[in-house]
Backbone as numpy.savetxt, mean C-alpha at the origin, in Angstrom:
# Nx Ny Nz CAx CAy CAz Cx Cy Cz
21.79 -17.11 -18.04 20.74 -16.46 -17.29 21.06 -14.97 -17.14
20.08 -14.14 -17.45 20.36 -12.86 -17.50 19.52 -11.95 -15.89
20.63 -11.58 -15.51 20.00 -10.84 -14.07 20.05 -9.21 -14.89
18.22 -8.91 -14.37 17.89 -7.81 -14.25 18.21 -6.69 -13.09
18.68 -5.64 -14.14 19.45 -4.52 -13.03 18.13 -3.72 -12.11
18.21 -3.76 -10.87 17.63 -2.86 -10.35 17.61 -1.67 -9.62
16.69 -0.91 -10.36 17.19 0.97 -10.10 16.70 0.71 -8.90
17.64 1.77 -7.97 17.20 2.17 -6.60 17.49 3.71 -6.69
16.47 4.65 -6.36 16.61 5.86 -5.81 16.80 6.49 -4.76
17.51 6.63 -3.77 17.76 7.08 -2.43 16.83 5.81 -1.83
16.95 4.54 -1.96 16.91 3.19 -1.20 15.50 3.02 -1.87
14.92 3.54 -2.76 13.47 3.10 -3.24 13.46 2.54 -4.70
12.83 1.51 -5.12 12.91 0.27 -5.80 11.49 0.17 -6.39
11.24 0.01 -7.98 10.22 -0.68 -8.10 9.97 -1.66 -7.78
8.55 -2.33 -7.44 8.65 -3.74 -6.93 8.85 -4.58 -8.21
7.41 -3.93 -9.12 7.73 -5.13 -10.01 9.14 -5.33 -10.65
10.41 -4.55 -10.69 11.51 -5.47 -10.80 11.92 -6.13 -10.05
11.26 -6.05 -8.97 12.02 -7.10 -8.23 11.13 -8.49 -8.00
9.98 -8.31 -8.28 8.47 -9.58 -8.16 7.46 -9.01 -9.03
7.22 -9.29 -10.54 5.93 -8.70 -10.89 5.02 -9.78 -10.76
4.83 -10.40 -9.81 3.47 -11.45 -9.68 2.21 -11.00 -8.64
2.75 -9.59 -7.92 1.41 -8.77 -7.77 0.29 -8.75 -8.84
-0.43 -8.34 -8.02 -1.32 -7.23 -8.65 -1.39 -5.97 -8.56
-1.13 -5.76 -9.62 -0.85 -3.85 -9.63 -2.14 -3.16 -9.77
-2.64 -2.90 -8.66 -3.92 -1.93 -9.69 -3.71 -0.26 -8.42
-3.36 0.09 -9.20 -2.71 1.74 -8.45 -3.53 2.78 -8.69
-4.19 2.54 -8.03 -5.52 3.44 -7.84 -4.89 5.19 -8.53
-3.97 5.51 -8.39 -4.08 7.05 -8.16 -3.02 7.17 -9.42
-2.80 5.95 -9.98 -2.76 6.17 -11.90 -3.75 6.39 -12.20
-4.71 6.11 -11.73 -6.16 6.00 -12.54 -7.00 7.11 -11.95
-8.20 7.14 -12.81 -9.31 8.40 -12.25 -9.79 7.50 -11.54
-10.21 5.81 -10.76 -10.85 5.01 -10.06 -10.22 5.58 -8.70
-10.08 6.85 -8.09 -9.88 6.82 -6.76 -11.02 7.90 -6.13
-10.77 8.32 -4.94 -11.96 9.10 -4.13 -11.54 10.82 -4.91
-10.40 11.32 -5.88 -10.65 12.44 -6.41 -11.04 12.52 -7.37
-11.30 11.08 -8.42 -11.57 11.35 -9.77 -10.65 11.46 -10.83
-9.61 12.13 -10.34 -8.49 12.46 -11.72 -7.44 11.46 -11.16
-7.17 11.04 -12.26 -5.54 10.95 -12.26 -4.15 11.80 -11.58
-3.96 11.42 -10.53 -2.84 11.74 -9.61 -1.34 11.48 -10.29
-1.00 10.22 -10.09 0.25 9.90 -10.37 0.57 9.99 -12.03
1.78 10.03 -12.41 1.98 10.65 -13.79 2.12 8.91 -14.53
2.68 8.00 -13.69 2.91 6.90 -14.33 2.62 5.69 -13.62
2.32 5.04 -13.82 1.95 3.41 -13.36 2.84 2.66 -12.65
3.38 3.01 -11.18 4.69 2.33 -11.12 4.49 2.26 -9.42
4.97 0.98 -8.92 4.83 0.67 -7.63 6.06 1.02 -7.18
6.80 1.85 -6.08 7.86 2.02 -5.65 7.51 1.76 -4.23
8.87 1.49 -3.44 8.76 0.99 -2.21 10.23 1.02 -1.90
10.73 1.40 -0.66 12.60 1.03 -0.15 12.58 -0.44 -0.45
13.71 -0.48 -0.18 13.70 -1.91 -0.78 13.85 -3.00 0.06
14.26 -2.32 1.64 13.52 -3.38 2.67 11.99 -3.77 2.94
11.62 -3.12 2.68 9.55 -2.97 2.56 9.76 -4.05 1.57
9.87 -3.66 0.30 9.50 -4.28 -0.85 10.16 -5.89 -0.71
11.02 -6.37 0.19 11.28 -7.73 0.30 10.27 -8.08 1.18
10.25 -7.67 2.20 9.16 -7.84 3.39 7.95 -7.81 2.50
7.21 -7.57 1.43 6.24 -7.63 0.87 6.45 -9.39 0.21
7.31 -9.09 -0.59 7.37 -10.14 -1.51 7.51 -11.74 -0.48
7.71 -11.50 0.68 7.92 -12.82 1.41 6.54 -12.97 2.14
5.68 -11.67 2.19 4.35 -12.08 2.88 3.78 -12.90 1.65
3.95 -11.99 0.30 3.41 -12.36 -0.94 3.54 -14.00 -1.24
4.57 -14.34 -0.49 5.04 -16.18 -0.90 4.01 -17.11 -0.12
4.22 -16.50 1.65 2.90 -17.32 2.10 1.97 -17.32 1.40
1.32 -15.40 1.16 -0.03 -16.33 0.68 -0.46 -17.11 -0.72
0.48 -16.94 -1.83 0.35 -18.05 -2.57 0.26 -19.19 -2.09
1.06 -19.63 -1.38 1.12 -21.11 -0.52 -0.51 -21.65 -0.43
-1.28 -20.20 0.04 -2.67 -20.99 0.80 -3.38 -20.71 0.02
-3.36 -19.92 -1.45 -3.94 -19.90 -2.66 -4.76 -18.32 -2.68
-3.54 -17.67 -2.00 -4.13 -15.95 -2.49 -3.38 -15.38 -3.12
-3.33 -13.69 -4.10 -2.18 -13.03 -4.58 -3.14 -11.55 -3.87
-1.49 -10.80 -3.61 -1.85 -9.45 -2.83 -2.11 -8.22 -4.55
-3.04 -7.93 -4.23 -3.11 -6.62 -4.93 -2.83 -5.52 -4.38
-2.33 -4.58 -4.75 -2.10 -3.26 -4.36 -2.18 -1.95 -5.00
-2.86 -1.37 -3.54 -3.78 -0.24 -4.47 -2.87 1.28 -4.18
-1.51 1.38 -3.29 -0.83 2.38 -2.99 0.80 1.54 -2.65
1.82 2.74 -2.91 2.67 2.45 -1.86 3.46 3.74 -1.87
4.66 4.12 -2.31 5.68 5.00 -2.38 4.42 6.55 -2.68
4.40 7.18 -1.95 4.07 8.47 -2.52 4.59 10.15 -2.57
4.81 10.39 -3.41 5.31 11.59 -3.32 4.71 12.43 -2.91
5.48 13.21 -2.09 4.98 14.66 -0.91 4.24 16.02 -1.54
4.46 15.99 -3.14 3.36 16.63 -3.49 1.95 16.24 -3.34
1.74 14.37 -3.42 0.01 14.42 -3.68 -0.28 14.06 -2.82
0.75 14.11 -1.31 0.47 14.13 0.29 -0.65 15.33 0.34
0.32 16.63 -0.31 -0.27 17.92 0.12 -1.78 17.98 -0.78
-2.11 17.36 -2.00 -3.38 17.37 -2.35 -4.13 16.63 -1.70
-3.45 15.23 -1.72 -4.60 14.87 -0.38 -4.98 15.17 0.51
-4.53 16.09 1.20 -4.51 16.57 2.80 -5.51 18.01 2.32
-5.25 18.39 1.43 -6.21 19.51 0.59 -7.45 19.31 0.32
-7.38 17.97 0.48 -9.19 17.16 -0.27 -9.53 17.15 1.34
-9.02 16.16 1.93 -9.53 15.56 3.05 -9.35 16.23 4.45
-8.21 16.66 4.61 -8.39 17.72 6.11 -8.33 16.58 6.96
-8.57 15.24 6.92 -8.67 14.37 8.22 -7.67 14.03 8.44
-7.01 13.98 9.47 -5.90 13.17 10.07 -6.13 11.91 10.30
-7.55 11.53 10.55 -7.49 9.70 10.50 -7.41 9.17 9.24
-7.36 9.82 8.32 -7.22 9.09 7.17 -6.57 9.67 6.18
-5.92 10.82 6.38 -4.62 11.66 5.56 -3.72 11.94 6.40
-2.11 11.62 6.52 -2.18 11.96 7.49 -1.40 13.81 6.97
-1.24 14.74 7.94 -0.94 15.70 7.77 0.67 16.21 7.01
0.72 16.85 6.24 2.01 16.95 5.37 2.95 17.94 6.29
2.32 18.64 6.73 2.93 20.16 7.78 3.06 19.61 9.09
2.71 18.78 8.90 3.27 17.66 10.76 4.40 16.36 10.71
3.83 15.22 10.58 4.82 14.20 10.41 5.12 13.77 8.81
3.66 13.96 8.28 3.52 13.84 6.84 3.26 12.21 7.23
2.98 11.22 5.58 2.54 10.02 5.53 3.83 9.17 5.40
3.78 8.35 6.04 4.80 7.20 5.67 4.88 6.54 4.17
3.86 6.31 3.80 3.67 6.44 2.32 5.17 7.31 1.47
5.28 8.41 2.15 6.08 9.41 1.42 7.74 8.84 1.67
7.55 8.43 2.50 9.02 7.58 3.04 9.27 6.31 2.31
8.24 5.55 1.69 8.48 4.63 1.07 8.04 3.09 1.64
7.77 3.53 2.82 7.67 2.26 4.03 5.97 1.90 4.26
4.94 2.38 3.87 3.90 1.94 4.10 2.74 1.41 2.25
2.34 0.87 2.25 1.28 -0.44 1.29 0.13 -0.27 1.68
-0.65 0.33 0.85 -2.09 -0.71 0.62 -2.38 -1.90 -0.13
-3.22 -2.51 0.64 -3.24 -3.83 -0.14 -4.87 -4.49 0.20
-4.90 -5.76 -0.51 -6.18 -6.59 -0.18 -5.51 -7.78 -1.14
-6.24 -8.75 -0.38 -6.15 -10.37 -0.80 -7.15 -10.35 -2.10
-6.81 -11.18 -3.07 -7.72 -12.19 -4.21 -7.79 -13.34 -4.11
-8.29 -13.95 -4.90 -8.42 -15.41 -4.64 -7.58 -16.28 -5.78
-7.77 -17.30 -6.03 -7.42 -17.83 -7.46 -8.15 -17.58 -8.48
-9.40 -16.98 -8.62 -10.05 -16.51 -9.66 -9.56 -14.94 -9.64
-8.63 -14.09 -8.77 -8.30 -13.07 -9.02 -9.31 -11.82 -8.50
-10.90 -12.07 -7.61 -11.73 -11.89 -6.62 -11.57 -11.22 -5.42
-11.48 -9.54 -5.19 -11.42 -9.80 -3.91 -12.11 -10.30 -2.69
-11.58 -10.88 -1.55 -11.97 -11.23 -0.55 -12.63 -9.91 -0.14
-14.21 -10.50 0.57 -15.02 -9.45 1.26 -14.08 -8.46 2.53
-14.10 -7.39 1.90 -13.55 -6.80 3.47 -14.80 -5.89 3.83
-14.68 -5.18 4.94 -15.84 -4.00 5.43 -16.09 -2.89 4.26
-15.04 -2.56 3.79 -15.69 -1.16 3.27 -14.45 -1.59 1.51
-14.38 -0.60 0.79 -13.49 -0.26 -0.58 -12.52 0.30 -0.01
-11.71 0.39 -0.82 -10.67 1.32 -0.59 -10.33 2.57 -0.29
-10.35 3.45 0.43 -10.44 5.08 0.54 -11.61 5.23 1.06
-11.88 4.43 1.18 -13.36 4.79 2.26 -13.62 5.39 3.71
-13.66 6.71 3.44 -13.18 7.67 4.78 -14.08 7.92 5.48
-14.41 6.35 5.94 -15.73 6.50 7.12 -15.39 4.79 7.82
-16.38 5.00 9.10 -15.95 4.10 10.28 -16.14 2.81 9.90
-16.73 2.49 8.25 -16.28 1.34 7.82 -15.17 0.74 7.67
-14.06 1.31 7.25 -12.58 1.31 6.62 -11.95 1.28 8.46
-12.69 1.85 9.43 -11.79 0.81 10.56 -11.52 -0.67 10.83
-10.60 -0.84 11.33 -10.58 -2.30 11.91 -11.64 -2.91 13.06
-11.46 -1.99 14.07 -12.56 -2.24 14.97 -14.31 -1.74 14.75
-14.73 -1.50 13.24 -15.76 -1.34 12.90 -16.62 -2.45 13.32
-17.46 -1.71 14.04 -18.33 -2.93 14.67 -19.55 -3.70 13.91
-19.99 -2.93 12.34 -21.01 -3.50 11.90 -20.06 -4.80 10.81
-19.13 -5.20 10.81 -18.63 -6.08 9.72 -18.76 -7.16 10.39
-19.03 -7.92 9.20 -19.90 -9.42 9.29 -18.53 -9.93 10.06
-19.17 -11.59 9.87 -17.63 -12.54 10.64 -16.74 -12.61 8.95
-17.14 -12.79 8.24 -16.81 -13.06 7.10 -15.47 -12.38 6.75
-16.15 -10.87 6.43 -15.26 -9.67 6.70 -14.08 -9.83 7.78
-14.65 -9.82 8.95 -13.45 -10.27 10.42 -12.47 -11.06 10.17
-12.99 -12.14 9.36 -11.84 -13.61 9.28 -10.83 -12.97 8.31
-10.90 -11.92 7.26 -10.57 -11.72 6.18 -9.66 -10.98 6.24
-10.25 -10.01 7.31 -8.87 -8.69 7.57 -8.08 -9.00 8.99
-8.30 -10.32 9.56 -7.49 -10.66 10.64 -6.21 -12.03 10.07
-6.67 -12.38 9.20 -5.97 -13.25 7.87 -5.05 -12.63 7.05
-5.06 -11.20 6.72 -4.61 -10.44 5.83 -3.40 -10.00 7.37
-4.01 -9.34 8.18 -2.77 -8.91 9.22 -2.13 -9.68 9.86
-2.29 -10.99 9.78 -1.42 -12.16 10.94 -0.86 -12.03 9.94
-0.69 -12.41 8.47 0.01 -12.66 7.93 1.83 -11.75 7.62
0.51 -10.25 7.23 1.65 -9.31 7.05 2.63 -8.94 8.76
1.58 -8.98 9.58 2.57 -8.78 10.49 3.90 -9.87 11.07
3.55 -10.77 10.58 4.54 -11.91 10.84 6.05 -11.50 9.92
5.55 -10.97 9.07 7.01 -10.53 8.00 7.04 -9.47 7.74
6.91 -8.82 9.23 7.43 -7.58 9.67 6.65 -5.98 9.18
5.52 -5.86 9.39 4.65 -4.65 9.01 3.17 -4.91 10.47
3.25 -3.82 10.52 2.18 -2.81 11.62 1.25 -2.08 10.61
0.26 -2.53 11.69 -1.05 -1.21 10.93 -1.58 -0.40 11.58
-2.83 0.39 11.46 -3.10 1.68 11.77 -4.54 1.61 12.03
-5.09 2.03 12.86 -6.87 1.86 13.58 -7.70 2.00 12.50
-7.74 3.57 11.66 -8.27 3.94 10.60 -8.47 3.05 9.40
-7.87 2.28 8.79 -7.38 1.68 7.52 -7.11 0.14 7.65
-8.14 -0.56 7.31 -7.57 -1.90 7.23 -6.94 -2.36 6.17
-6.93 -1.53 5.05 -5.73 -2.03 3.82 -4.68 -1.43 4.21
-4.29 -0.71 5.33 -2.70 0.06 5.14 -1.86 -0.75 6.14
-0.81 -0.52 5.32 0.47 -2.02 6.34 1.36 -0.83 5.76
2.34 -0.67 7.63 3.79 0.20 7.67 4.61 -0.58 7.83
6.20 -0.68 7.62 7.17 -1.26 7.48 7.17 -1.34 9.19
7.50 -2.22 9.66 7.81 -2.17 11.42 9.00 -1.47 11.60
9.89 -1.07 10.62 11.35 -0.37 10.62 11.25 1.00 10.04
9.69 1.59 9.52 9.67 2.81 8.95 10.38 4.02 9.99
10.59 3.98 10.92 11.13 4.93 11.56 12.67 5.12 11.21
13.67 4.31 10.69 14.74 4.50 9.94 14.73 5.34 8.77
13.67 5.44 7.98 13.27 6.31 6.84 12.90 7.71 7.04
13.28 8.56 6.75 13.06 10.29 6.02 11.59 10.21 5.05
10.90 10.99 5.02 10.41 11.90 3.80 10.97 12.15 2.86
10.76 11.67 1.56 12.10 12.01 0.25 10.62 12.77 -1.01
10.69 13.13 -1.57 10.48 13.30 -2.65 10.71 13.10 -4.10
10.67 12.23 -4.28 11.51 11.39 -5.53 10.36 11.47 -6.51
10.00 11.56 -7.82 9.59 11.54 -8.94 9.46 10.12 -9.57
7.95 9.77 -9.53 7.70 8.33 -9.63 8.45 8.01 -11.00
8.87 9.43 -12.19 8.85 8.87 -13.20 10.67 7.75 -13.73
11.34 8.61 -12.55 12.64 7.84 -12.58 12.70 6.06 -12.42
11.52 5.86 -12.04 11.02 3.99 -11.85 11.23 3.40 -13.20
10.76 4.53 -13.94 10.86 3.69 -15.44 11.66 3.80 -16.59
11.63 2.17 -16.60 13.55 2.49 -17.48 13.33 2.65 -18.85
């Protein structure tokens, strides 16, 4: 049996070496996000590598009950903090680079959403990046449907250790992100 080596950069880890049974769909490889272009230089999920277990053990329940987590963010570097924060100006939904900056950049916070066994996402309120009072949790026009969906998605993650945020019902922080710095690391060192 051959064990695969895994790179860590100042405590940050691709996931898929460590679980590729996500779903990877990384929005900000792709032009499919709210700027259009292509952000990130390479296709690669990074995360510390306490997050990234704490993922992979929420990831086990929900196979159990017949879901897989997709994910549309995680590790981001403090340069496309500062473009984002360049696009958007909002603090409820960027958070500021010249203040605390994003946890994202630390390595400790995930976007995500449930699929089904056909690979489907589950109805939530709004898409992804959706920088309006849909994309809250306490959005008051979302069906029950929606409700059951994103209160299903957070019992879960919060049980194996991640907190979320009013603004964003896809974003889950490490409950331990406050041990973590701001790093700047270069997504492209992920790939071997």
């Amino acid at each position: 049996m051959t064990i695969k080596h895994i790179r860590e950069v100042r405590g940050l880890v691709n996931v898929s070496d460590m679980d590729n049974s996500f779903i990877f769909d990384l929005k900000y490889a792709t032009k499919d996000n709210f700027t259009k272009t292509v952000i990130y230089p390479v296709n690669v999920c990074v995360l510390q590598k306490e997050t990234a277990i704490k993922l992979i053990n929420a990831k086990e329940e929900f196979k159990k009950l017949g879901y897989r987590i997709k994910i549309w963010d995680a590790y981001r570097p403090m340069y496309v903090q500062k473009i984002f924060w360049g696009i958007v100006g909002d603090e409820r939904f960027v958070a500021n680079p010249n203040k605390k900056g994003s946890r994202h950049s630390c390595g400790t916070a995930v976007d995500i959403t449930l699929v089904d066994e056909y690979d489907r996402e589950l109805k939530m309120p709004s898409d992804f990046d959706d920088f309006s009072e849909k994309s809250c949790r306490n959005y008051k026009g979302m069906n029950e449907e929606e409700r059951k969906n994103i209160n299903f998605l957070t019992d879960v993650m919060k049980r194996h250790g991640f907190i979320t945020i009013d603004t964003e019902w896809w974003h889950f922080d490490d409950s331990n992100y406050s041990k973590y710095e701001i790093i700047d690391v270069k997504l492209e060192y992920f790939i071997l």
